[in-house]
C-alpha positions as CSV (number, residue, x, y, z in Angstrom):
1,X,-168.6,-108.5,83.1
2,X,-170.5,-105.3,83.1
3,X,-167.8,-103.6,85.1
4,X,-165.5,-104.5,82.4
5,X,-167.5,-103.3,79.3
6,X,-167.6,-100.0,82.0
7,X,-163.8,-99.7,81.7
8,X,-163.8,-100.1,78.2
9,X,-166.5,-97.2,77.4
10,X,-164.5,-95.5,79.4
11,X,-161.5,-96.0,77.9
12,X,-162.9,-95.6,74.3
13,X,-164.7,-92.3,75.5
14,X,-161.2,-91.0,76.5
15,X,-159.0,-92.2,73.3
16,X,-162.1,-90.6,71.5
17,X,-161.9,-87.0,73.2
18,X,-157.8,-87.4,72.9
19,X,-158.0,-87.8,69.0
20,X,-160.7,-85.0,68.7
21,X,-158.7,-82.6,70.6
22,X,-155.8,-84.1,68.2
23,X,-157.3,-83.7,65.0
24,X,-158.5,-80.2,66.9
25,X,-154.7,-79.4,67.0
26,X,-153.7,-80.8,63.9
27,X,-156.5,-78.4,61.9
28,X,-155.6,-75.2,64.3
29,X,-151.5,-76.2,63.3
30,X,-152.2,-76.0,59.5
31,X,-154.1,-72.9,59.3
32,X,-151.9,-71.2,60.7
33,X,-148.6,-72.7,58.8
34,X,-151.0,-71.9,56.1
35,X,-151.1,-68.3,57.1
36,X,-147.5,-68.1,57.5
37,X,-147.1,-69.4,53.6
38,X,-149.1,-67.0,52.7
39,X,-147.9,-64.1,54.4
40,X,-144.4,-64.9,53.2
41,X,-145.7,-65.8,49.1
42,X,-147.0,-62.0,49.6
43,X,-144.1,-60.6,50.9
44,X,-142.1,-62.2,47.9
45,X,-144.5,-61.3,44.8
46,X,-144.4,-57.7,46.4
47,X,-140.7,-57.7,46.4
48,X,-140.8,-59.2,42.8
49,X,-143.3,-56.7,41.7
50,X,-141.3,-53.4,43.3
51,X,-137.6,-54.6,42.1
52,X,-139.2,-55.0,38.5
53,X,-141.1,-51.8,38.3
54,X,-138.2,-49.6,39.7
55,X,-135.8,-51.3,37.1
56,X,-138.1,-50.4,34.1
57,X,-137.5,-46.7,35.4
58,X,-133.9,-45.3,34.2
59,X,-134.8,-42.1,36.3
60,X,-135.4,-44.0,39.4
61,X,-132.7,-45.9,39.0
62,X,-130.4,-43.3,38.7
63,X,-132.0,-41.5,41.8
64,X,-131.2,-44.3,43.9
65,X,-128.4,-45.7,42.8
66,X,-126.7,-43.2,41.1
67,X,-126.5,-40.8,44.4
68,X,-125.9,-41.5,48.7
69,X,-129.7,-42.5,48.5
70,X,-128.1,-45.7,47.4
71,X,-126.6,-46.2,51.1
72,X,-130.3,-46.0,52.4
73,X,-132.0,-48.4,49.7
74,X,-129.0,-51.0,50.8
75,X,-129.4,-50.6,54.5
76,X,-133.3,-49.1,54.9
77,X,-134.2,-52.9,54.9
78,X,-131.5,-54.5,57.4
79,X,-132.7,-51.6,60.2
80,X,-136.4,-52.8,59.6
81,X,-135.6,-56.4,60.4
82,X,-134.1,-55.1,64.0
83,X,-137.0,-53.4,64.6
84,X,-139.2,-55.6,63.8
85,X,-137.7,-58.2,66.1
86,X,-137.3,-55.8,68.8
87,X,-140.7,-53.8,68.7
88,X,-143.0,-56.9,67.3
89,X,-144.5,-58.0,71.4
90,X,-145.2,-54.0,71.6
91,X,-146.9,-54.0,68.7
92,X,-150.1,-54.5,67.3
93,X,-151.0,-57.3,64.5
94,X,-151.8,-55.0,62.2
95,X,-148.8,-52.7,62.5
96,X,-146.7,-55.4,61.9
97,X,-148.1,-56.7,59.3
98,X,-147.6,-53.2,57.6
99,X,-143.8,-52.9,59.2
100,X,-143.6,-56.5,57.1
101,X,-144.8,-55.4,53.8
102,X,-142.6,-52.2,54.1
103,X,-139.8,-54.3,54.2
104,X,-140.5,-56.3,51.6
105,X,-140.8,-53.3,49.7
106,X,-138.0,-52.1,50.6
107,X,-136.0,-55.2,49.7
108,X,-137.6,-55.0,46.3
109,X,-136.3,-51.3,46.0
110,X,-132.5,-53.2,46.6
111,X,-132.9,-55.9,44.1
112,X,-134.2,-53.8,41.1
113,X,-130.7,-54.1,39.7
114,X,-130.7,-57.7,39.2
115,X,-132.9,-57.2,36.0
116,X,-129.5,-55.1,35.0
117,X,-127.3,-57.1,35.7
118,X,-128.8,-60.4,35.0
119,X,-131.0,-61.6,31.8
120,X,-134.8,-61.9,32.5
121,X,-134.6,-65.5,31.2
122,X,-132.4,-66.5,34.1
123,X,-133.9,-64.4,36.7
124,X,-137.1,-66.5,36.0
125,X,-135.4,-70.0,35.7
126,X,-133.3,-69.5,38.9
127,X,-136.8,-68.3,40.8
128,X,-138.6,-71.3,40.0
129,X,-135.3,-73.9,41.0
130,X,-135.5,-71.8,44.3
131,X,-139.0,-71.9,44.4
132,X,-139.3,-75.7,44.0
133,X,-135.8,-76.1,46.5
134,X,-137.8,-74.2,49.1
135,X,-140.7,-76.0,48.5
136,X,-138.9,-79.2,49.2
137,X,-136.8,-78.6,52.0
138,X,-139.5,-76.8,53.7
139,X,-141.9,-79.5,53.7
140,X,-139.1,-81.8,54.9
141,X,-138.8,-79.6,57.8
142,X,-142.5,-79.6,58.7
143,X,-143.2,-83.8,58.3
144,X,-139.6,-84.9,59.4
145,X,-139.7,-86.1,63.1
146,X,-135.6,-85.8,63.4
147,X,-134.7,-83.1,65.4
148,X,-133.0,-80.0,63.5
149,X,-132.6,-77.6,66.4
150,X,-129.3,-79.5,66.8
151,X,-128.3,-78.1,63.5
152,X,-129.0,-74.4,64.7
153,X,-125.5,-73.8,66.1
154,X,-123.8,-74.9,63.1
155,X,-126.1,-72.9,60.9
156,X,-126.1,-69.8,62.4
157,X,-122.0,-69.8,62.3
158,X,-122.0,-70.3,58.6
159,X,-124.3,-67.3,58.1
160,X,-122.1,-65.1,60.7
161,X,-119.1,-66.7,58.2
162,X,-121.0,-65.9,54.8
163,X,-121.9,-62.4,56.0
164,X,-118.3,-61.4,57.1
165,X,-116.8,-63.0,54.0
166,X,-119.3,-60.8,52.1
167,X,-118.3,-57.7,53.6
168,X,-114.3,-58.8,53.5
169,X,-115.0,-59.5,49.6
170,X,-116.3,-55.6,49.1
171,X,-113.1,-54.2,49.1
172,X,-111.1,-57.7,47.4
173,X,-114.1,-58.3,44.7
174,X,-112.6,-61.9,44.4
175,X,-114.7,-63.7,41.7
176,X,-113.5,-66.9,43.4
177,X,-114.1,-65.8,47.1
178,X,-117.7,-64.8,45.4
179,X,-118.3,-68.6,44.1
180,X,-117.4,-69.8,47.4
181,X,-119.4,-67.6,49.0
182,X,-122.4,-68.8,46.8
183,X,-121.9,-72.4,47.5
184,X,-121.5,-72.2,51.3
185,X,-124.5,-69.5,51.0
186,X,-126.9,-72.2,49.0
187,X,-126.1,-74.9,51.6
188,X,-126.8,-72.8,54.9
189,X,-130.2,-71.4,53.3
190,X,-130.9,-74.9,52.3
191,X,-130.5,-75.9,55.6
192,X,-132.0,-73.2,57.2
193,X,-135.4,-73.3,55.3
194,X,-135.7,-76.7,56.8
195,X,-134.7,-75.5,60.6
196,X,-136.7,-72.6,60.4
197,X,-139.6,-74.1,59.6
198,X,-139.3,-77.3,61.9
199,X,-139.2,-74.1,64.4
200,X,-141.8,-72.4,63.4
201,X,-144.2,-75.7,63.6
202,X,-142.7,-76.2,66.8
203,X,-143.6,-73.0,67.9
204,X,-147.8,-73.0,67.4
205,X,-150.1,-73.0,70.7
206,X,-153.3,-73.7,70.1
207,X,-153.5,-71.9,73.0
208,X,-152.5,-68.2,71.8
209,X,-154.8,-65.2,71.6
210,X,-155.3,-64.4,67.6
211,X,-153.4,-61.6,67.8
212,X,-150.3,-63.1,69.5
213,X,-151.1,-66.0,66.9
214,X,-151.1,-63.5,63.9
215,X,-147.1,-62.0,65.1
216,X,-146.2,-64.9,65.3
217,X,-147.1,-66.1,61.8
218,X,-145.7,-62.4,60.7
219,X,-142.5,-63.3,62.2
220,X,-142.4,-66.7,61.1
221,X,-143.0,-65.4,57.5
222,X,-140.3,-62.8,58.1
223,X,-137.7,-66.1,58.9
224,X,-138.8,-67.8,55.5
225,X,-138.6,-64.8,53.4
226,X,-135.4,-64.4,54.0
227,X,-134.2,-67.9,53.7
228,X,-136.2,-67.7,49.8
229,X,-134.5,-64.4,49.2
230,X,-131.1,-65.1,50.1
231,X,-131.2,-68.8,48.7
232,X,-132.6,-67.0,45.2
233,X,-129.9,-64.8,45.2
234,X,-127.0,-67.6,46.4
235,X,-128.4,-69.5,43.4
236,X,-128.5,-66.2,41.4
237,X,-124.8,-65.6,41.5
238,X,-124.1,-68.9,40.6
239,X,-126.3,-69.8,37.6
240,X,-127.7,-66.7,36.2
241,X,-126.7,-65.2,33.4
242,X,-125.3,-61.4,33.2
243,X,-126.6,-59.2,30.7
């Protein structure tokens, strides 16, 4: 009898020191999804904040978009992303935390013209459907226990597809080819806000040194931006309203 009430302590003493290191887990998985969120909320507001100031400025405007500096604005941020993925195991936390809120300046620098183009009404109303989209599909993507990485394939093809059909459309300026784009462009970032997070969850070891923990929220942050960005802009071209 006593040698069975051993096996059960036993037992009990091990389910107990699983569901502490568990819960351990759990705790250790949220702060740092929580430190991704809030790397990639900064790197948004700061984009907000640049893109409205420069627009308030005709002088600055005309400086950067009036002249070849415009070429640099456009393509200053697309570089950074490279380099940033290729440099970020070389570098240090710190300098790529800086290299992200660059960027994110630098992005803002490119969409100052959307307070031209479109009213300040819709620029707001559009933010907060794409803030509450986001929202949505990026919780999905953290509870759901379906696999998504299945949908990576499929994903990444429709952004090669949107990004080719963007350049193709420079030269047609096809306002139907643009609505298409915009549709097709709304359902890959929908999709990829999910992914991309399920990835990111997936990717957490409690087991990383802070600073390999802290690039890897950077990075992850970098991946959401720029699903929130590009789904804000998808959404943009289809239901704001031009000046």
């Amino acid at each position: 009898m006593a040698f069975g009430q051993n096996n059960d302590l036993s037992s009990a003493k091990r389910m107990t020191a699983r569901q502490a290191a568990d819960a351990q887990i759990d705790v250790g998985l949220r702060q740092y999804m929580l430190k991704v969120y809030n790397y990639m909320a900064s790197g948004v507001a700061l984009t907000g904040i640049v893109a409205a100031a420069v627009a308030q400025s005709p002088t600055l405007m005309q400086t950067l978009f009036g002249t070849p500096l415009m070429w640099v604005v456009i393509f200053a941020p697309l570089g950074l992303v490279f380099f940033l993925s290729a440099r970020i195991h070389k570098m240090s936390a710190g300098a790529a935390q800086a290299t992200f809120w660059i960027y994110a300046a630098l992005v803002g620098l490119s969409l100052a013209t959307i307070f031209i183009a479109y009213t300040g009404t819709s620029i707001a109303r559009v933010f907060f459907i794409t803030a509450g989209t986001f929202a949505a599909m990026s919780l999905y993507g953290y509870t759901t226990k379906r696999d998504l990485s299945k949908f990576g394939s499929f994903l990444f093809m429709g952004l090669i597809g949107i990004i080719i059909a963007s350049v193709v459309n420079i030269f047609l300026a096809s306002s139907a080819l643009h609505f298409v784009i915009s549709v097709i462009g709304v359902l890959v970032f929908v999709g990829l806000t999910a992914y991309d997070t399920q990835a990111i969850r997936n990717e957490y070891n409690e087991l990383d040194h802070s600073s390999v923990a802290d690039k890897k929220a950077i990075m992850g942050a970098l991946r959401l931006y720029l699903d929130f960005i590009n789904l804000f802009l998808m959404l943009l071209h289809l239901f704001g309203n031009r000046e």
